[in-house]
C-alpha positions as CSV (number, residue, x, y, z in Angstrom):
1,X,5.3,6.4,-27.8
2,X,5.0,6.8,-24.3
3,X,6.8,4.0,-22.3
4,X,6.7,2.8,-18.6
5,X,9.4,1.7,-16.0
6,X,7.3,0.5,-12.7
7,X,8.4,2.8,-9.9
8,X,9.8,-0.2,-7.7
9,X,12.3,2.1,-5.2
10,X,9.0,4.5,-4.0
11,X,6.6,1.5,-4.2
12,X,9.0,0.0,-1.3
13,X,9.6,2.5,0.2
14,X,5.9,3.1,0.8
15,X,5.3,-0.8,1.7
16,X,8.2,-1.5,3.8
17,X,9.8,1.6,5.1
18,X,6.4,3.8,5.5
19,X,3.3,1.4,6.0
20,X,6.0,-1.4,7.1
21,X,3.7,-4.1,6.1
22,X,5.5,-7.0,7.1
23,X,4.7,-6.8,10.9
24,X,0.9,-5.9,9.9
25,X,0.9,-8.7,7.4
26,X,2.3,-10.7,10.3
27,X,-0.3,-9.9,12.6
28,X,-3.0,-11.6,10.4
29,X,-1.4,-14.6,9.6
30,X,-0.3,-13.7,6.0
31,X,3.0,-15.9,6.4
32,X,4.5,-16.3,2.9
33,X,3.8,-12.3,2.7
34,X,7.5,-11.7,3.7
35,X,9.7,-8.9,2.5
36,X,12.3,-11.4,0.3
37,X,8.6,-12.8,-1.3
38,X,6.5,-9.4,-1.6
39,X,9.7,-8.4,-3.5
40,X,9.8,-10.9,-5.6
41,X,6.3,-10.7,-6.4
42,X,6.4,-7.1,-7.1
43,X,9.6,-7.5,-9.8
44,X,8.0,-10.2,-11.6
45,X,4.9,-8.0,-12.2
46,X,7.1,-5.1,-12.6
47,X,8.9,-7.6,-16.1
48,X,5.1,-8.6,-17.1
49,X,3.9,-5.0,-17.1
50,X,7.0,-3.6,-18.7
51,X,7.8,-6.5,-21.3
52,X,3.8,-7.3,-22.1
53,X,1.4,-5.5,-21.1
54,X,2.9,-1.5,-21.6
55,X,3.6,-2.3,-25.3
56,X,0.3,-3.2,-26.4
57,X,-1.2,0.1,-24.7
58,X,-1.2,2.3,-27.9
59,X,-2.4,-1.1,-30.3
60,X,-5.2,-1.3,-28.3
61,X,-6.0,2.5,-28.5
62,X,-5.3,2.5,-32.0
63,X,-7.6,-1.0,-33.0
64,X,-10.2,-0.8,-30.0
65,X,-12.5,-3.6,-29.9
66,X,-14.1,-5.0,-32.6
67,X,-17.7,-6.1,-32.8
68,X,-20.0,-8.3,-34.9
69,X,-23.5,-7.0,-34.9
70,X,-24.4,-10.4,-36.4
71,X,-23.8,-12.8,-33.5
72,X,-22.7,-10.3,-30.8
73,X,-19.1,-11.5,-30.1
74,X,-16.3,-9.1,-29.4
75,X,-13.1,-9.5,-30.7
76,X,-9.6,-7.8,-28.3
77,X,-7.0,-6.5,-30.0
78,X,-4.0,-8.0,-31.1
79,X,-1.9,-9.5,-28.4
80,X,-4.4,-8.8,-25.7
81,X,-5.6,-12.5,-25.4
82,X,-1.9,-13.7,-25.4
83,X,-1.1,-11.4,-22.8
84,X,-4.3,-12.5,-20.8
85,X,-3.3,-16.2,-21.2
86,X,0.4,-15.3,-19.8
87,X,-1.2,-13.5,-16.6
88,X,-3.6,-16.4,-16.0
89,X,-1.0,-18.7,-16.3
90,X,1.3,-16.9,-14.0
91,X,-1.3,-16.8,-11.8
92,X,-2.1,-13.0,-11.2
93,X,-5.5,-13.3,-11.1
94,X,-5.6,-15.5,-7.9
95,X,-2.8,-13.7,-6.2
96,X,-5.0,-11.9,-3.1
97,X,-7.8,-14.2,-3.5
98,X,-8.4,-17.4,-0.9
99,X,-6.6,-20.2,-1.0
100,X,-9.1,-22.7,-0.5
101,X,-10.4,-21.9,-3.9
102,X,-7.1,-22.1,-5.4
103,X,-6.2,-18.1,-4.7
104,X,-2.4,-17.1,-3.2
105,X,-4.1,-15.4,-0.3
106,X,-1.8,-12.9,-0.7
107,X,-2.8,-9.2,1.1
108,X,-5.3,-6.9,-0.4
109,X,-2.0,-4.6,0.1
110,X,0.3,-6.4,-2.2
111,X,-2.6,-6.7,-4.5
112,X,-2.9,-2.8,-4.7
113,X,0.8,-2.6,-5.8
114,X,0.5,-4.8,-8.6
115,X,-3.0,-3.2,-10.0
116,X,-0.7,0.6,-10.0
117,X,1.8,-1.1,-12.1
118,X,-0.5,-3.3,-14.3
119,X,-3.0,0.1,-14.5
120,X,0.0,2.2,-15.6
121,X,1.4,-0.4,-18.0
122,X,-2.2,-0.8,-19.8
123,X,-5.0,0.5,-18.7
124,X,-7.8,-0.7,-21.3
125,X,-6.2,-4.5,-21.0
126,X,-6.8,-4.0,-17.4
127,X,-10.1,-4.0,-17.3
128,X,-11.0,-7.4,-18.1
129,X,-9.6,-8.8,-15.1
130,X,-10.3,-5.7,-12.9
131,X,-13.8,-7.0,-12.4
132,X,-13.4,-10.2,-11.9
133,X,-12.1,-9.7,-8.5
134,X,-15.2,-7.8,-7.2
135,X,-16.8,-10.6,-8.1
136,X,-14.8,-12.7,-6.3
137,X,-15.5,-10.6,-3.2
138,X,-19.2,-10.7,-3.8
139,X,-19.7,-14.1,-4.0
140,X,-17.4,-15.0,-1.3
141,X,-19.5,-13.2,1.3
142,X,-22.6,-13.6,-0.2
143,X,-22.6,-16.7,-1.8
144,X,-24.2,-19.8,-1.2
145,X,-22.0,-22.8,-0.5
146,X,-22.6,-24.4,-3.8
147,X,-22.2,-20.8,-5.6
148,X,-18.7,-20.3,-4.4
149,X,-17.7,-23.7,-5.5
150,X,-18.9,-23.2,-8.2
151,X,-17.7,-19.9,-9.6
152,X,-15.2,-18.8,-7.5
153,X,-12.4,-21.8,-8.9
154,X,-12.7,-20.4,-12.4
155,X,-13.0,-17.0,-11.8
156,X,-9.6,-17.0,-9.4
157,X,-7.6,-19.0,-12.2
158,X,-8.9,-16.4,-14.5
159,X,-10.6,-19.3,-17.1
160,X,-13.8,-17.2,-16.2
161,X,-14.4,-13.3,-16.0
162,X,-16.5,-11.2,-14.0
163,X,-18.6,-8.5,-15.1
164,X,-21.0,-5.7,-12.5
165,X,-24.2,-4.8,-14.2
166,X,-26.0,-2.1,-12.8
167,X,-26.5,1.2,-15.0
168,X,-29.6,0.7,-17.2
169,X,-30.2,3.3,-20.3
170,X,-33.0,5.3,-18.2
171,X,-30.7,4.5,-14.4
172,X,-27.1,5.3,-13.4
173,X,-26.9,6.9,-9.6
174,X,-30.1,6.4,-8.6
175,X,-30.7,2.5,-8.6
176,X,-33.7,2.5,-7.2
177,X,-35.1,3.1,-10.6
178,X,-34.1,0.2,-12.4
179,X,-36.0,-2.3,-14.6
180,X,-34.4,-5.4,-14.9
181,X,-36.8,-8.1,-13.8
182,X,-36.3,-11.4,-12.5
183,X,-38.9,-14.2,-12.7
184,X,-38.6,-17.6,-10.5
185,X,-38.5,-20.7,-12.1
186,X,-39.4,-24.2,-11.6
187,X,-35.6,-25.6,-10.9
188,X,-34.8,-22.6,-8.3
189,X,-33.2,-20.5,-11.1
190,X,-34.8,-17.1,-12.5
191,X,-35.6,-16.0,-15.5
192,X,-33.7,-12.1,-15.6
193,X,-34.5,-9.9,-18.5
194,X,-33.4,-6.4,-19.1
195,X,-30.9,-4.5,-21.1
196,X,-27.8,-2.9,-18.8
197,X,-25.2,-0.3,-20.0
198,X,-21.6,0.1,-19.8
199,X,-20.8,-2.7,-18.9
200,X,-17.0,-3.5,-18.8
201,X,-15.8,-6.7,-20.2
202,X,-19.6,-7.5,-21.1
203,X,-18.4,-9.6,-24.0
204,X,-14.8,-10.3,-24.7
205,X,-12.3,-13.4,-26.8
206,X,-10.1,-13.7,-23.9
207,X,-12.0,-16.6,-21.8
208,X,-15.0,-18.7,-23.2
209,X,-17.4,-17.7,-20.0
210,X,-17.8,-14.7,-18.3
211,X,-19.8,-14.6,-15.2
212,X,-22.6,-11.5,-14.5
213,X,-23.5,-10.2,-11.6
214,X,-26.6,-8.7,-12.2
215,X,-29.1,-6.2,-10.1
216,X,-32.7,-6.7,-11.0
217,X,-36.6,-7.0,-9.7
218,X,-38.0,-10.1,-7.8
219,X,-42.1,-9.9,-8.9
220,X,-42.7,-9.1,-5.2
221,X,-40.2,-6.7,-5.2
222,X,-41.2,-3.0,-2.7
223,X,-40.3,-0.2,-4.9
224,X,-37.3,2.1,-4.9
225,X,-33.3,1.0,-3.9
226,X,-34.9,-1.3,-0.7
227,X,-36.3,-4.1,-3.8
228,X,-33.2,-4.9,-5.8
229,X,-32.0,-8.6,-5.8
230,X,-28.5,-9.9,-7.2
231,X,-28.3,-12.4,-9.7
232,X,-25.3,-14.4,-11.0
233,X,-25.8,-14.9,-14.4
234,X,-23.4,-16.7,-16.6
235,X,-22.5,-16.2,-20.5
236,X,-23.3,-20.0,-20.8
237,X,-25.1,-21.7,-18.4
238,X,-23.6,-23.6,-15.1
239,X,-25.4,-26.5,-13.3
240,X,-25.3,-26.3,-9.6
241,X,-22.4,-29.2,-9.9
242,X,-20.3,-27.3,-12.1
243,X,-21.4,-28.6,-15.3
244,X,-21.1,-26.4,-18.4
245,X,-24.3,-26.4,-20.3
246,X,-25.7,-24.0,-23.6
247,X,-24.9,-20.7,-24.2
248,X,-27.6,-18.1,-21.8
249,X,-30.2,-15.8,-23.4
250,X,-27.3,-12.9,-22.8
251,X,-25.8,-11.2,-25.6
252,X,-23.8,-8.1,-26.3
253,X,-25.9,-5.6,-28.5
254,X,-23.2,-2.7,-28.9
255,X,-19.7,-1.7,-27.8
256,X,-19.7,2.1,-26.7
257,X,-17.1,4.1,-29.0
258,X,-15.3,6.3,-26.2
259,X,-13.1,9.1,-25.8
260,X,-10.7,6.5,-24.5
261,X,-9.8,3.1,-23.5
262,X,-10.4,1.8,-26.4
263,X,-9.3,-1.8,-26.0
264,X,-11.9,-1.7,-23.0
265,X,-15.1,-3.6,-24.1
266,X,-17.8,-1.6,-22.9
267,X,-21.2,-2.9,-24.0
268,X,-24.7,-2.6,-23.9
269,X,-26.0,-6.1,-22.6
270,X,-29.1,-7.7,-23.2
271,X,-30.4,-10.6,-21.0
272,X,-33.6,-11.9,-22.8
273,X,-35.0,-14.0,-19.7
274,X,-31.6,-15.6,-19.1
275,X,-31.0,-18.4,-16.7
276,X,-29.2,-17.0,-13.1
277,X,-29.6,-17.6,-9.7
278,X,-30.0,-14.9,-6.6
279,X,-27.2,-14.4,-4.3
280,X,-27.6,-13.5,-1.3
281,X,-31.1,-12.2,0.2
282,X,-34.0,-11.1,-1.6
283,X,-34.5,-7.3,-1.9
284,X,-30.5,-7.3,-0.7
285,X,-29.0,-6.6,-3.5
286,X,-27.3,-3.5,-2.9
287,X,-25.6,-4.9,0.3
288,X,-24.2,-7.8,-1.6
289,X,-23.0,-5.4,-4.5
290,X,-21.7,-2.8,-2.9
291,X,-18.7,-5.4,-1.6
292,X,-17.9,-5.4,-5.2
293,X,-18.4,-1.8,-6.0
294,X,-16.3,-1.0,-2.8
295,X,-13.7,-2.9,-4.5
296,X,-14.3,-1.7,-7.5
297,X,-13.7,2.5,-6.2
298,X,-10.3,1.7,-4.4
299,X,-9.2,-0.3,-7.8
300,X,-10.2,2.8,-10.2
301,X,-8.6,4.9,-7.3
302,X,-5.5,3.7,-8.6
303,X,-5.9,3.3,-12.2
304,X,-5.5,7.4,-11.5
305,X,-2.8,6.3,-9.5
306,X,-1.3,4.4,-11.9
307,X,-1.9,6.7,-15.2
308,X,-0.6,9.6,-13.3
309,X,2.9,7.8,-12.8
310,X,3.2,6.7,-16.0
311,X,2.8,10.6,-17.3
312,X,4.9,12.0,-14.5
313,X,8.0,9.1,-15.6
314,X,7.6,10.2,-19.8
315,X,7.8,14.5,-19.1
316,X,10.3,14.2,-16.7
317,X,12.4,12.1,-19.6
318,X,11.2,14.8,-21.7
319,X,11.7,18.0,-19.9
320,X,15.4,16.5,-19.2
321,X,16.4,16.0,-23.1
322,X,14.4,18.8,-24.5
323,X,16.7,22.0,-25.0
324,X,14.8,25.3,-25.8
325,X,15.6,28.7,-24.6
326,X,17.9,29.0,-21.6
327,X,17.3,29.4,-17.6
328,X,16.1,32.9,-16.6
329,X,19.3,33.0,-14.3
330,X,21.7,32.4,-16.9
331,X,22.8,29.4,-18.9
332,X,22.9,25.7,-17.2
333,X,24.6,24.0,-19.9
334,X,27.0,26.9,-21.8
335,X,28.3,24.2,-24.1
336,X,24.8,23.3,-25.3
337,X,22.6,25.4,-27.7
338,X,20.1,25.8,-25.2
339,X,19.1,24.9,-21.9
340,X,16.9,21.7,-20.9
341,X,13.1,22.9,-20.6
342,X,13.4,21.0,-17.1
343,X,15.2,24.5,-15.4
344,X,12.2,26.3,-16.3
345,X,10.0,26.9,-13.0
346,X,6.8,26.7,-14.4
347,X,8.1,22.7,-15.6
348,X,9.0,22.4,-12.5
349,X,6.0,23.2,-10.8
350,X,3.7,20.8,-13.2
351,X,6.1,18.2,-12.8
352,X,6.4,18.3,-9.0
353,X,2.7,18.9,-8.4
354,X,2.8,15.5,-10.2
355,X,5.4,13.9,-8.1
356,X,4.3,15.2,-4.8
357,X,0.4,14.0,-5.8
358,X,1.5,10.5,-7.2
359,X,3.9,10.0,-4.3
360,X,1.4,11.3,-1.7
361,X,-1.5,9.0,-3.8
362,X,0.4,6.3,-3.4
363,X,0.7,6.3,-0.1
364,X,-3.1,7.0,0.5
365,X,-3.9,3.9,-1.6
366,X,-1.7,1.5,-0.3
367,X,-2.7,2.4,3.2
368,X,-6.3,1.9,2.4
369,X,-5.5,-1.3,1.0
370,X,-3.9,-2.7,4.3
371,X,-7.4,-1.4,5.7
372,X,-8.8,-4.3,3.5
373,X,-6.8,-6.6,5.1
374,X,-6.9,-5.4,8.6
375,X,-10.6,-4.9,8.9
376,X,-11.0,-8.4,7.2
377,X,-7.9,-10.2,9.9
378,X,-7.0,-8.4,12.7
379,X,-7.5,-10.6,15.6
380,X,-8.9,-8.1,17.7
381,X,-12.5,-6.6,17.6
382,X,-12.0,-2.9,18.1
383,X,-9.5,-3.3,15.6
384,X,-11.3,-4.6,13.1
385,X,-13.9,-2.2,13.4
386,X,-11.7,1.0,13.4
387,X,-10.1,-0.6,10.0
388,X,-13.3,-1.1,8.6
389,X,-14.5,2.5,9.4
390,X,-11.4,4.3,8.5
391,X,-11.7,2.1,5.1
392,X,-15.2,3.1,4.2
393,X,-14.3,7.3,5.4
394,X,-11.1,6.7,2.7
395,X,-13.0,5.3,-0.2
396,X,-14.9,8.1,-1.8
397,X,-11.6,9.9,-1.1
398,X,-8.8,7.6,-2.8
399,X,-11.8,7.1,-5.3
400,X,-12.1,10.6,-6.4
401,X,-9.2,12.3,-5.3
402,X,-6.4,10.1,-7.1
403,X,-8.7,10.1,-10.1
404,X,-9.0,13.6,-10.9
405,X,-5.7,13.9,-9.3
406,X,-4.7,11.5,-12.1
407,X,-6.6,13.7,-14.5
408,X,-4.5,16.8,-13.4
409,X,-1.2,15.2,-14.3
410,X,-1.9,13.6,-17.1
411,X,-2.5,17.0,-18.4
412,X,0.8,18.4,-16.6
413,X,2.3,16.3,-18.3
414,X,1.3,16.6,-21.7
415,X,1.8,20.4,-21.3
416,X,5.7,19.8,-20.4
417,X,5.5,18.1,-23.9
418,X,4.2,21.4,-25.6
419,X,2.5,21.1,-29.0
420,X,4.5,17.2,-29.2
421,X,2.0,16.4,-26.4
422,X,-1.2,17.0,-28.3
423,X,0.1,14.5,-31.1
424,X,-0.2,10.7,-30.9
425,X,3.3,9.8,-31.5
426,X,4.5,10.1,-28.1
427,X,1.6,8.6,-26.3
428,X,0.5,11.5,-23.9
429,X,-2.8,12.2,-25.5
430,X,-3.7,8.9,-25.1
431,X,-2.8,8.7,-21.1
432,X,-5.3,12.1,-21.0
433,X,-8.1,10.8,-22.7
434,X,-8.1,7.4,-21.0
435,X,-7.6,8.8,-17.8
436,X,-11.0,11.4,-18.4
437,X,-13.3,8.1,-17.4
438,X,-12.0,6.9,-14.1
439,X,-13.4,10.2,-12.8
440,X,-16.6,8.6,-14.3
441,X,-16.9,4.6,-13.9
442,X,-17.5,3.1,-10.8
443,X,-19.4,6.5,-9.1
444,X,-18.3,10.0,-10.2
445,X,-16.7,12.6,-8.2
446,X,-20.0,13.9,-7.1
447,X,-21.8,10.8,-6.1
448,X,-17.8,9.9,-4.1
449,X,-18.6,12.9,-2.1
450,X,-22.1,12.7,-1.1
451,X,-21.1,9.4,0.3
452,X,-18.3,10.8,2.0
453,X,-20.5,13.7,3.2
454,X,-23.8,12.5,3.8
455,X,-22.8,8.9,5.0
456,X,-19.3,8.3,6.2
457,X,-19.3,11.7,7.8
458,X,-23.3,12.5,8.8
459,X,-25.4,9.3,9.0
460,X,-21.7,7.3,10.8
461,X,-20.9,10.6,12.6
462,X,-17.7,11.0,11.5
463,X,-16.1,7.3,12.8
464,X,-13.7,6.7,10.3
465,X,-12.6,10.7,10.4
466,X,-11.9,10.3,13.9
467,X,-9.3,7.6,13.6
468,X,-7.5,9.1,10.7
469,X,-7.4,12.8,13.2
470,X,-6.1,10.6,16.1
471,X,-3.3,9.2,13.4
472,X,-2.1,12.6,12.4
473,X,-2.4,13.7,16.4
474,X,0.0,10.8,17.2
475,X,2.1,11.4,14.8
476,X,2.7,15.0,15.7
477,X,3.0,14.6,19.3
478,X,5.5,12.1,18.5
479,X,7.1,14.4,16.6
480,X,6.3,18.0,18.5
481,X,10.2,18.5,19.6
482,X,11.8,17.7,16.0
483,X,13.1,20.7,14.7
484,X,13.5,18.6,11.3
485,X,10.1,18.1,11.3
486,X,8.4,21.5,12.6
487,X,7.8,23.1,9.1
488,X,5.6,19.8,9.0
489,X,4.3,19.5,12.4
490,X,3.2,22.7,12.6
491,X,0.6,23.2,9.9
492,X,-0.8,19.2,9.8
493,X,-1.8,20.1,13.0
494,X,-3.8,23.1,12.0
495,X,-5.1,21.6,9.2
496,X,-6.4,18.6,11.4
497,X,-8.2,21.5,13.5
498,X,-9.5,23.1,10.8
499,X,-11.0,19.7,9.0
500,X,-12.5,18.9,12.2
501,X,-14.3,22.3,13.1
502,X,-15.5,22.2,9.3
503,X,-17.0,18.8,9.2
504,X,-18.9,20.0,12.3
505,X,-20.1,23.1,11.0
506,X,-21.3,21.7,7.9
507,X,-23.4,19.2,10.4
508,X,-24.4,21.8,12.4
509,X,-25.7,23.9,9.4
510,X,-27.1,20.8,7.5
511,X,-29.6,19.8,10.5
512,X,-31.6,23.0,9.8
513,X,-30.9,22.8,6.1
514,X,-29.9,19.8,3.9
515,X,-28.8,21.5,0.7
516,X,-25.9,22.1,3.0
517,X,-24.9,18.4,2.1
518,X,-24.8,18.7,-1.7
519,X,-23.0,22.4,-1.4
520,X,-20.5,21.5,0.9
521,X,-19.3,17.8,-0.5
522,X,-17.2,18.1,-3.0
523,X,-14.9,20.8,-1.7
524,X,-15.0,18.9,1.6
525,X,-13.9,15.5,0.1
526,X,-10.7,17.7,-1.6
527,X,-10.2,19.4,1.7
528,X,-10.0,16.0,3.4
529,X,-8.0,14.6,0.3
530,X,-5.1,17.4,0.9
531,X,-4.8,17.4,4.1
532,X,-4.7,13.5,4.2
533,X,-1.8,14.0,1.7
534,X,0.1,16.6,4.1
535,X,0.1,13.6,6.8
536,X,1.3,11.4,4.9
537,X,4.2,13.5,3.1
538,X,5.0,15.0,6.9
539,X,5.7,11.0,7.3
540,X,7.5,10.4,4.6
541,X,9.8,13.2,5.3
542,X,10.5,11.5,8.8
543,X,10.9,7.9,7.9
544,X,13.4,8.8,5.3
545,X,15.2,10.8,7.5
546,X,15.4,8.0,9.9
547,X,16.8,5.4,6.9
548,X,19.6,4.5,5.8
549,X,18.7,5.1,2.2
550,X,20.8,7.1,0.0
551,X,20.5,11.3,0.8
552,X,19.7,12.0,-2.7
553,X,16.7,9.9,-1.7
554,X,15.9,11.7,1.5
555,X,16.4,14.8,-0.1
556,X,14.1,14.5,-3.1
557,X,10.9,13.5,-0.2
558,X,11.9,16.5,2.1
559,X,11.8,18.8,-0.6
560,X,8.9,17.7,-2.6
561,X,7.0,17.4,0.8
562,X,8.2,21.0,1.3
563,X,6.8,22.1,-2.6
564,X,3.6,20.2,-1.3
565,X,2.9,22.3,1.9
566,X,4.0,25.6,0.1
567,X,1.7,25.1,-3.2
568,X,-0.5,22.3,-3.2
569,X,-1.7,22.3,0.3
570,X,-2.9,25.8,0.2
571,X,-5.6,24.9,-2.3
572,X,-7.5,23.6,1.1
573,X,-8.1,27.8,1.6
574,X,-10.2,28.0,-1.4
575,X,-12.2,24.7,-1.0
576,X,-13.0,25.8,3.0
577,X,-14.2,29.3,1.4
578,X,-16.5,27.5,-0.5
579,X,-17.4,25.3,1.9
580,X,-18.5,28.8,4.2
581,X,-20.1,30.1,1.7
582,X,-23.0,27.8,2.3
583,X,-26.1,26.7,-0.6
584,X,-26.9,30.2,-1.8
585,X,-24.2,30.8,-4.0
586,X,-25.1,27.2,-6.1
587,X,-28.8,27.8,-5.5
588,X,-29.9,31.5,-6.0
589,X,-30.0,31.1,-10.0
590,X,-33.3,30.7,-11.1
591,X,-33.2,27.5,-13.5
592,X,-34.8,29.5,-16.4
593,X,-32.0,31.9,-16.1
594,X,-29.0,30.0,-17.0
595,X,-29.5,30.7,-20.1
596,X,-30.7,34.2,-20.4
């Protein structure tokens, strides 16, 4: 069984000594976000996750959910509701959420750290709460007053969940298509009926309401994305003064069976003209839901994140206790039988492309998280806005990028395991398949990069990719003289040249022809996820120099920063070849000749 140890020295060390959070969090009037109380914060999680929630991981995988056809109701399984109730009661689910609805008002950033570790620890179990702060968001800006009073208490003290219902059977990217209807009725309320798919947390034992925020038709709605509404729709009804009333016309017709997550509920939900009540404007919907979806792609970002680590920390225990063969050099260990598999190179490589991508990741998330927070508090206007672009340029990228970067290592590992991998008994397979669906869930890859492609970079003309180019410009010219730092230096700068003369080539190319866009966005979004990875080690490498923390430390970011630029950044090559090589390759194929 695999097992999990929360990476508190690199977690940190990206916080404090990196990102140095505690001036930022000064700046926006986060007081109780000092270091002595972050830390604190972060080992108390660090006990739940370790102690709780990482042993249940393979009883969930191995029980899933269980559902009664008859009335609908889905039962967890064992020990997940206990384990809910002890992270209510602790109060996790409040922790970055305002205060004046009973929330810590702790930083988006701390809040990141804690969803790696709880991600890691238990994926499937950290689902149910894992919406339920989207919906927080959604409501709080969109909300009317009554609304937020409303919902927003329970759903921060975690009594209530939250579920996002979009997808319908015949409707996943392309929203515009959707059925769901909503009728007005006499009281204010609509009447919303329609059936919506994967839906997490749909239906669940672990709180006795759970709050829907659902997308649907107004009768005078214009056709297409511009005449969705959003609805909250609760499992049993709410009165506008809290009240708790009989149970809505919603019900859970199926649980998906998956290829992972298992303890994850993910039903099919019918709403049969159930009560709810718009939020927000009419036809507005997508504005409104897209502050939980945005949410939503940073916190699957780091279930990658988080599932990656959690791999990397298992075959690096195994590849040090395992003895087969000996090192190609000669024997390590002469008084052993064999050598550990760990001397092996090709070990080596798959478990420092892990270590230099879930290091690198983390950094990349946690950053984008203090984006949240900036773009939401800084005191200045410019400042705000900067955050608030560069945050909407890195989301498609920590979305996709630490996702299938996440599938890459849990597969690395696993292979360090050999055939023992591909068996259930020490919990890799499992890690693998549940990672598979967070390139999926909340946008896949390809829809990440069209957004990054043909709105963060084309339709906002690049905002958000010029601030993160002026970061890595500072950072060099700060740096330009350090001979420590010049195998660094060197090529982040040509990287930065080379993203920015490709982002406006494909601009230039996809004015006269706008297949351009769909050929060139995925490579671009791993072009710009690399090199936004080389910054960020090139950093790492110079705060730990500049620390006082021990040299094995120091050592272990130069040289893994120095495996990065050597055999991980290079892959940038191949994606800018295929970025040149323009439509024709993808498009040339006749569609009746793909199978001839």
């Amino acid at each position: 069984m695999s097992t999990y140890h929360a990476p508190l020295t690199d977690i940190r060390f990206a916080l404090h000594d990196v990102l140095q959070v505690e001036s930022l969090f000064a700046s926006l009037g986060f007081e109780d976000a000092n270091r002595e109380t972050v830390d604190a914060v972060l080992d108390e999680c660090a006990r739940l996750c370790e102690t709780v929630l990482a042993p249940l991981n393979r009883i969930g995988d191995e029980q899933g959910v269980r559902y009664d056809k008859a009335t609908g109701a889905v039962t967890t399984p064992d020990g997940f509701k206990d384990a809910y109730d002890q992270f209510a009661q602790g109060g996790w689910t409040g922790m970055s959420a305002p205060a004046e609805f009973g929330g810590m008002n702790m930083p988006h950033t701390v809040g990141i750290c804690l969803e790696e570790m709880i991600d890691a620890a238990n994926l499937a179990w950290s689902n149910f709460p894992l919406l339920s702060h989207g919906a927080v968001n959604a409501l709080h800006h969109h909300g009317e007053a009554w609304q937020k009073e409303v919902f927003l208490k329970p759903l921060i003290a975690g009594t209530w969940t939250g579920t996002m219902c979009l997808t319908e059977p015949h409707c996943g990217t392309d929203l515009g298509l959707l059925k769901t209807r909503a009728e007005p009725a006499a009281d204010g309320a609509y009447a919303i009926t329609g059936t919506k798919i994967f839906i997490t947390a749909g239906e669940h034992d672990l709180t006795d309401n759970i709050i829907h925020l659902v997308l649907a038709r107004l009768p005078d709605a214009p056709a297409g994305s511009k005449g969705i509404s959003l609805f909250v729709v609760p499992k049993v009804k709410v009165g506008r003064d809290g009240t708790l009333g009989a149970r809505n016309a919603v019900r859970c017709g199926a649980v998906e069976h998956k290829m992972g997550i298992h303890g994850s509920a993910t039903c099919v939900m019918n709403f049969d003209g159930a009560e709810g009540w718009l939020v927000g404007q009419p036809h507005k919907g997508l504005l409104a839901m897209f502050t939980m979806m945005n949410t939503a792609r940073l916190g699957v970002g780091v279930q990658g994140l988080g599932l990656a680590t959690r791999a990397y920390e298992n075959a690096l225990r195994y590849a040090r206790e395992r003895l087969q063969s000996r090192a190609l050099s000669g024997p390590k260990l002469p008084s052993k039988p064999a050598d550990p598999i760990l001397v092996q190179p090709d070990v080596r490589r798959m478990l420092l492309t892990c270590k230099a991508l879930t290091e690198g990741g983390r950094l990349l998330a946690y950053h984008a998280g203090s984006l949240v927070d900036a773009a939401h508090g800084a005191a200045d206007e410019t400042a705000r806005r900067q955050a608030d672009d560069l945050l909407g340029f890195l989301t498609p990228i920590v979305k996709a990028c630490l996702t299938e970067w996440g599938n890459e290592c849990t597969y690395h590992a696993l292979q360090c395991f050999g055939g023992h991998g591909y068996i259930a008994e020490h919990g890799m397979e499992q890690l693998a398949r549940d990672a598979r669906i967070t390139t999926l869930y909340e946008g896949t890859t390809g829809i990440q990069a069209l957004d990054l492609v043909g709105r963060k970079v084309l339709q906002l003309q690049g905002a958000g990719l010029r601030v993160f180019l002026g970061m890595i410009e500072a950072f060099c010219s700060e740096h330009e003289g350090d001979a420590q730092l010049a195998e660094f230096v060197g090529p982040l700068r040509e990287k930065a040249a080379q993203w920015q003369a490709l982002t406006r080539a494909i601009a230039e190319r996809a004015a006269a022809d706008p297949e351009e866009v769909g050929a060139a966005a995925h490579d671009y979004l791993f072009f710009s996820g690399y090199v936004a990875l080389a910054y960020w080690w090139a950093r790492s490498v110079a705060v730990a120099d500049a620390s006082s923390r021990p040299e094995t430390f120091k050592a272990g970011k130069r040289e893994t920063a120095r495996f990065y630029f050597a055999r991980l950044l290079p892959r940038t090559l191949a994606h800018a070849a295929a970025i040149e090589s323009g439509p024709a390759p993808l498009l040339s194929l006749a569609d009746e000749a793909f199978d001839s």
